[in-house]
N, C-alpha and C positions, 0 to 999 in steps of 0.2 A: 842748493838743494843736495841736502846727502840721501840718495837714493839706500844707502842701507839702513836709513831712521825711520821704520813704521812712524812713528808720532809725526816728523817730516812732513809724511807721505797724506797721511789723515789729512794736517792741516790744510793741505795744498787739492786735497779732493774734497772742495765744502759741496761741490752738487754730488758726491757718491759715484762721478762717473766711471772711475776706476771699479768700486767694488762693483759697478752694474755690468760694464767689461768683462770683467773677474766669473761674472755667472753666465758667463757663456754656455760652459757646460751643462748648465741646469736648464737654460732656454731652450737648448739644443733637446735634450731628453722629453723636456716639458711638449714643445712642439711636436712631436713623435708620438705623443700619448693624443694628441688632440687633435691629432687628422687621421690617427689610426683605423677609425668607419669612416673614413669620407665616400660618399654615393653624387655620383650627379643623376637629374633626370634623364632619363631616354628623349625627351625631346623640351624643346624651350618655343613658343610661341608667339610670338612677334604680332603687328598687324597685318602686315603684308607677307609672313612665310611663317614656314612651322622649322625651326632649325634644327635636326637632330645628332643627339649626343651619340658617336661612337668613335671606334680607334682611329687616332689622325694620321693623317700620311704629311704629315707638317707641323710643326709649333714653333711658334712665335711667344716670345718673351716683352711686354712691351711696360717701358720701368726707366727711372731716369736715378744716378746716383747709384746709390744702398740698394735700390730697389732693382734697376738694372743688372748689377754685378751676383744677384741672386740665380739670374739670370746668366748670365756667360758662367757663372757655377755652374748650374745643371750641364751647360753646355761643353763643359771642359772634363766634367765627370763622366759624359758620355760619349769621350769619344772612342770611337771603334768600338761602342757597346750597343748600340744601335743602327738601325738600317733609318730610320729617320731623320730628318735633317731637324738641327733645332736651331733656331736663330734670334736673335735682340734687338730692340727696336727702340733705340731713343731720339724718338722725334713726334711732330707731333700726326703724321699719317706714318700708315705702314707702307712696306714696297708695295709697287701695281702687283707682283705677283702673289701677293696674299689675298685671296678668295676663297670662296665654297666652303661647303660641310666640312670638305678634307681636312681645314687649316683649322689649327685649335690656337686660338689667340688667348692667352695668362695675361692680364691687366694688373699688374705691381705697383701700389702706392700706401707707405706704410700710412699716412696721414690721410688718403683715400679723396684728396685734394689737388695732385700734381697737375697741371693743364696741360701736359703733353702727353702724359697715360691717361686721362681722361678723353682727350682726342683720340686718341689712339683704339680706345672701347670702344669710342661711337664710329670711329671710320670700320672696325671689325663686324660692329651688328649690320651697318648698311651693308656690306660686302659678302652676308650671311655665313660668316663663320664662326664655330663653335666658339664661344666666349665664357671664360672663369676670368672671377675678379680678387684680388688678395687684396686687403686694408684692413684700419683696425677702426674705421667709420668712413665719416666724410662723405663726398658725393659718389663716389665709387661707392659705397658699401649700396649709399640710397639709391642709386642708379639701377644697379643690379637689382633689387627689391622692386622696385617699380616693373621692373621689365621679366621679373622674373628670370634671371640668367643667374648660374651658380655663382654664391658669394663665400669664401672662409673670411671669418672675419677672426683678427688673431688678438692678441691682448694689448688694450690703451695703454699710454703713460709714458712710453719710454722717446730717448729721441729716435730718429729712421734708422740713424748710423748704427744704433747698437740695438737694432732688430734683427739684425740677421736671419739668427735660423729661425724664426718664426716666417720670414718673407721667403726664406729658402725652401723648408721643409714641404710647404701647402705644394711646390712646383714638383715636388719626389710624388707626395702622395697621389696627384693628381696621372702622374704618369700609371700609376695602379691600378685608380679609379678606370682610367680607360681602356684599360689591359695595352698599353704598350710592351711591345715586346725589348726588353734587355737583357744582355748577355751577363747578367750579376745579379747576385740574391744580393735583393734594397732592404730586408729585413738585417741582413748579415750585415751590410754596410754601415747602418743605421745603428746598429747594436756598437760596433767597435767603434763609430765617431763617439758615441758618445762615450764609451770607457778609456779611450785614449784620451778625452779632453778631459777628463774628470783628473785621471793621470797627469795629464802635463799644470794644472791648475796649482796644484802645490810649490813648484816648480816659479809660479809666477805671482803670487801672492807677497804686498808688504814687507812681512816676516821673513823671505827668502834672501838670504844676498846674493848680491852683484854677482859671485864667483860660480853661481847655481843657478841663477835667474836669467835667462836668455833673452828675456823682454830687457830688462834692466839692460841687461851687454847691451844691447843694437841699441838701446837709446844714447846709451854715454859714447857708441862709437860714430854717433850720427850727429852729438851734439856739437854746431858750429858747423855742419858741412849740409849739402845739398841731396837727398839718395835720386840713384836709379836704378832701378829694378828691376830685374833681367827674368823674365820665366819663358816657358814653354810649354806648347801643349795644356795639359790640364793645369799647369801653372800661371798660364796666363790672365785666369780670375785673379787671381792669389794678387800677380802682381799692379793691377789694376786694383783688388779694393786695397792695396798698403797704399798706393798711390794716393787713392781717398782718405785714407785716415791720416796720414800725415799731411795733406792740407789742410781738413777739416777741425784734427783734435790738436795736433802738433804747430801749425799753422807756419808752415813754411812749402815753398816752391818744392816741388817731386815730380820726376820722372818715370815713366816704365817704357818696355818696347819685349821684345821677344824674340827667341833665338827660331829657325836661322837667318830670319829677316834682317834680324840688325847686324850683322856679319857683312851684308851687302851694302850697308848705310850707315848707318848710325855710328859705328866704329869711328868711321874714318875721321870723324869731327872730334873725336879726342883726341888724336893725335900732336896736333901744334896748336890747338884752343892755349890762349892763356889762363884760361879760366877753369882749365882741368882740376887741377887742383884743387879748387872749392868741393866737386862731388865724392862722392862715395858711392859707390858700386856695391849691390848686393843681390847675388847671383841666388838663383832657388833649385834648391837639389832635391831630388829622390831617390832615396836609397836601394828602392826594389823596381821602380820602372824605368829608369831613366833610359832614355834609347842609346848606343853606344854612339849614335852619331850625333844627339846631342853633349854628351858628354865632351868627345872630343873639341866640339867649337865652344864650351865652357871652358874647359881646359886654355887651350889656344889665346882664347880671349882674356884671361885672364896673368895669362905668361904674358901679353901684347900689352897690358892695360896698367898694370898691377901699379908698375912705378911713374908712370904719368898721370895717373891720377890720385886722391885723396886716400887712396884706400880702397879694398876688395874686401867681400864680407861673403861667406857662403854661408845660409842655411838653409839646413835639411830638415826636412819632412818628416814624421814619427806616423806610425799607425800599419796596421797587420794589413789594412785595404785602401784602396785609390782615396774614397772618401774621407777614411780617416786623417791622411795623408794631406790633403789640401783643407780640409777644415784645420791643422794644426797649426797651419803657417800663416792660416788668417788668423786665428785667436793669436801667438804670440806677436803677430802684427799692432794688431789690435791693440794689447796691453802697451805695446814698445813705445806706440804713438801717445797715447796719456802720460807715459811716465817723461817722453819728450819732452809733450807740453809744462810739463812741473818742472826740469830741468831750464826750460827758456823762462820759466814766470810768465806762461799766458796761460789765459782761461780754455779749457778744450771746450766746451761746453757750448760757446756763445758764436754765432756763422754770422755777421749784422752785414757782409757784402753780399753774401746768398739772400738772407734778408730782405735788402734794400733792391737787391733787382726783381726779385718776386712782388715788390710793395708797388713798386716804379710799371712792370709788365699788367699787375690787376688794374691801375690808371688807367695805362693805354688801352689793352684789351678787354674787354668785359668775357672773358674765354668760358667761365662758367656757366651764365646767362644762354649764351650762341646753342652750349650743348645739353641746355633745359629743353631747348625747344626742339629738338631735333630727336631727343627721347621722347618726349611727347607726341611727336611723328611718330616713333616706334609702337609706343605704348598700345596694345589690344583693348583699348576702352569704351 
């Protein structure tokens, strides 16, 4: 595959999922426009309680995949911007300490089918906490409708993976809806995500070469080796969804961990591993926030690391705001991982191990059924 032959490139994208990639930026914009009224009711009524909507002193994110990482997004973009804790939930109940009005439980399932955010909604209603749902159908969307609990329902067709901000955005707007208090104008943020990605999009496009294309680079310097991927603080989305896309669309082994944890661990196992040499390292920078004491153990570690392993790779972050900043380094993730895939000659497109354990789990468990009946318990009818 020559990565500078748009025709190449076409060929080798028969399901489009690069150019879907590609419109990132558009989705990002798109979604912005279409929670921009979002209102919930002042209260939601159950059979057994009246649960009412107001500012939470908790959120919970509960989302598995794509749909999770939406989630440790908001979470990483908020930190020290808020006096509320926000937290993620992939499993199929939430902790015991998730109750009451206070706790605003976000249900994320781009296919609005997942079994363990679906569990996850119903363990929330019995525990009578405020509950919003994000899908683009499925039993989440019908779930909420039955019971009447806020639903955004965002646009069919595409795969989870490259829903993003459609599954991210509803999580911004909703912080609006409820007047949570943050330390950052979200209209400001919102505006420059999306004109820094619009920006970096030329940048990443077919048409671009190798020597300009930064997706392009990381792919051809990852191809044949194993990544791991090093972030921090608000970076640690970042490097959890690269993690996902290069299993999912690239389809090879990836690691991530986060500074200054892995200082204390993780290091040490590169050291006399024989197998150092198979990964590559790539560390995630920010230009304008970076704390000087993370900088220094990026530094450090990378003077330690540099020549026992495969290779070190920094990249940095683009955008005037935090938002911008970590939206950039998932979209040129994003891309890097598809043009991977075209580089190894497999399909990004097709998951048939995720698949076949979903296919293998609806056998054993009838999970959708268990939670027909238990919203029907709910139901005020």
């Amino acid at each position: 595959m020559n990565l500078d032959s748009p025709e190449e490139i076409g060929r080798a994208d028969n399901r489009s999922m690069l150019q879907t990639c590609l419109n990132f930026p558009n989705q990002l914009e798109d979604a912005v426009k279409l929670t921009e009224n979002l209102v919930f009711p002042e209260e939601v009524r159950l059979k057994d309680r009246t649960v009412h909507f107001e500012k939470p002193s908790r959120i919970v994110v509960a989302g598995m995949g794509g749909s999770a990482i939406s989630g440790e997004t908001l979470r990483g973009w908020l930190i020290g911007r808020t006096g509320i804790p926000v937290e993620v939930c992939m499993d199929y109940r939430l902790p015991s300490y998730v109750e009451g009005e206070g706790c605003l439980v976000v249900a994320v399932s781009y296919s609005g089918n997942t079994e363990e955010t679906l569990s996850s909604f119903v363990d929330a209603l019995r525990r009578g906490c405020m509950v919003v749902s994000v899908s683009s159908g499925g039993l989440l969307m019908n779930f909420s409708k039955r019971l009447g609990t806020p639903h955004i329902e965002v646009p069919r067709g595409l795969l989870p993976r490259l829903a993003f901000p459609y599954l991210f955005i509803p999580l911004v707007r909703t912080l609006q809806a409820l007047e949570v208090d943050v330390d950052v104008s979200i209209e400001d943020e919102l505006q420059d995500a999306v004109k820094t990605l619009k920006d970096i999009k030329q940048t990443l496009i077919p048409e671009s070469p190798v020597d300009s294309n930064p997706s392009k680079q990381l792919a051809l310097k990852l191809d044949g080796f194993i990544p791991a991927i090093y972030g921090f603080r608000w970076m640690k989305p970042v490097a959890e969804r690269m993690k996902g896309q290069f299993n999912e669309n690239s389809k090879i082994p990836c690691f991530c961990n986060y500074f200054p944890s892995l200082n204390h661990n993780e290091m040490a196992g590169w050291i006399n591993a024989d197998s150092s040499k198979l990964f590559k390292l790539i560390m995630l920078r920010d230009p304008q926030e970076e704390p000087k004491e993370i900088t220094n153990r990026i530094e450090l570690t990378r003077e330690l690391l540099e020549q026992r392993l495969g290779g070190v790779i920094e990249l940095w972050s683009r955008g005037r705001t935090r938002l911008a900043r970590i939206l950039s380094l998932i979209y040129i993730g994003d891309v890097a991982s598809i043009y991977l895939a075209f580089l190894r000659g497999v399909d990004p497109y097709s998951l048939p191990s995720v698949a076949w354990v979903k296919s293998q789990m609806a056998k054993r468990l009838d999970t959708p059924k268990r939670l027909e009946e238990v919203v029907d318990a709910l139901t005020d009818e």
